[in-house]
N, C-alpha and C positions, 0 to 999 in steps of 0.2 A: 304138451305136444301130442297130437293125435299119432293114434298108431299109421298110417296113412302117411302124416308127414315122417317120421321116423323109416320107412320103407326108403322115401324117396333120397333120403341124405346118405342110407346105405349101400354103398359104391365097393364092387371089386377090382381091387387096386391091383395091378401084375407084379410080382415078384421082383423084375427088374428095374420097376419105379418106383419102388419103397425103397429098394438099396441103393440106386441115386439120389432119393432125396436122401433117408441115414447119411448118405456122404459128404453130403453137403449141410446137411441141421441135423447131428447124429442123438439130439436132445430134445428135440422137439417132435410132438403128434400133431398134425395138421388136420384139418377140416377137410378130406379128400370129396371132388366132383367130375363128373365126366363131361371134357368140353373140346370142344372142337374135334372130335374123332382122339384126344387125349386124357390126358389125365392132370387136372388141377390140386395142388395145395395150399391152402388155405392158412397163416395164421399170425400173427402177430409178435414181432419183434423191435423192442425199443421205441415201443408204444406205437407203431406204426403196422397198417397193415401191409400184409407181404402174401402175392400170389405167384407160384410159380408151377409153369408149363411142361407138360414131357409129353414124347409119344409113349406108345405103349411098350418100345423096346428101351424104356429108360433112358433116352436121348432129350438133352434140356431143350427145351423149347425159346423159351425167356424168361425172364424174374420183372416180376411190378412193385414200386412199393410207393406205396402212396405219401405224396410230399404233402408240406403245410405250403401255400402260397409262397411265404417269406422264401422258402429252401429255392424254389422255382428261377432259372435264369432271366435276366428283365427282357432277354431279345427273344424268349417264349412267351412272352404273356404277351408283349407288344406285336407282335404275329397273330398270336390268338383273336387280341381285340382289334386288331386290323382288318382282319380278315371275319371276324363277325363283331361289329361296333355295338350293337342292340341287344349280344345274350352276354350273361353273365359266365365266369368261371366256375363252374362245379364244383369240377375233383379235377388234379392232375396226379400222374404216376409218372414216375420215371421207369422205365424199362428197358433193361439190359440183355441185350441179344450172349449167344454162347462165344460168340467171337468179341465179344466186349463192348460192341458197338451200344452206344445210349443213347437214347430218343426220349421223347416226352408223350405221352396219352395227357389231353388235354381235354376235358368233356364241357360242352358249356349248351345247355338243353336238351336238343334230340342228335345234338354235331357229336364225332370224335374227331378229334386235330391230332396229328402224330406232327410231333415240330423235333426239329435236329435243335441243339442246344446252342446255333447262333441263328436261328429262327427261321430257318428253311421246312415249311411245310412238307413232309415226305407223301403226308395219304391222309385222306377225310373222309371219315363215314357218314350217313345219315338216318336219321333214327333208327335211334339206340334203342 
């Protein structure tokens, strides 16, 4: 890895977001990045990857963790392919708001689909 890239993965993380996550995975070091005016963690548990959101005052954002297909509910996927018949499914995540609420990140090309888990689309981006 170039000294260059090494620079750019070096992120200062604020005090009050490393004791939120400690409280939450007091065992685990993450892959920390700066994203959306927050602070991203990065890292893998139960062979699955796991990202999870803060602001900078330590306040959870969301948690994502990337599912296999199979784990996926079928009135997600049949939303998905409804609603684009022609792209393929990517990657989905399940991701859980602080108030508990679960939704689905559904990528399939340059789309993201956010599907409710009996297949009410909430929001779609375009290229990704």
């Amino acid at each position: 890895m170039s000294e260059e890239n090494e620079l750019e993965k070096s992120v200062e993380v604020p005090e009050a977001v490393l004791n939120a996550f400690a409280a939450l995975y007091p065992n685990i070091a993450p892959e920390w990045s700066e994203e959306d005016g927050g602070y991203e963690a990065e890292f893998e548990k139960d062979g699955k990857g796991v990202e999870i959101n803060f602001l900078a005052d330590g306040t959870l954002v969301q948690t994502e963790i990337e599912l296999d297909l199979a784990d996926v509910p079928d009135a997600v996927i049949k939303a998905a392919k409804a609603k684009y018949p022609e792209s393929e499914i990517d990657e989905v995540e399940l991701v859980e708001l602080p108030d508990g609420t679960i939704h689905y990140e559904v990528d399939m090309g340059d789309m993201e689909l956010h599907i409710m888990s009996d297949g009410e689309i909430i929001d779609e981006d375009k290229d990704l």
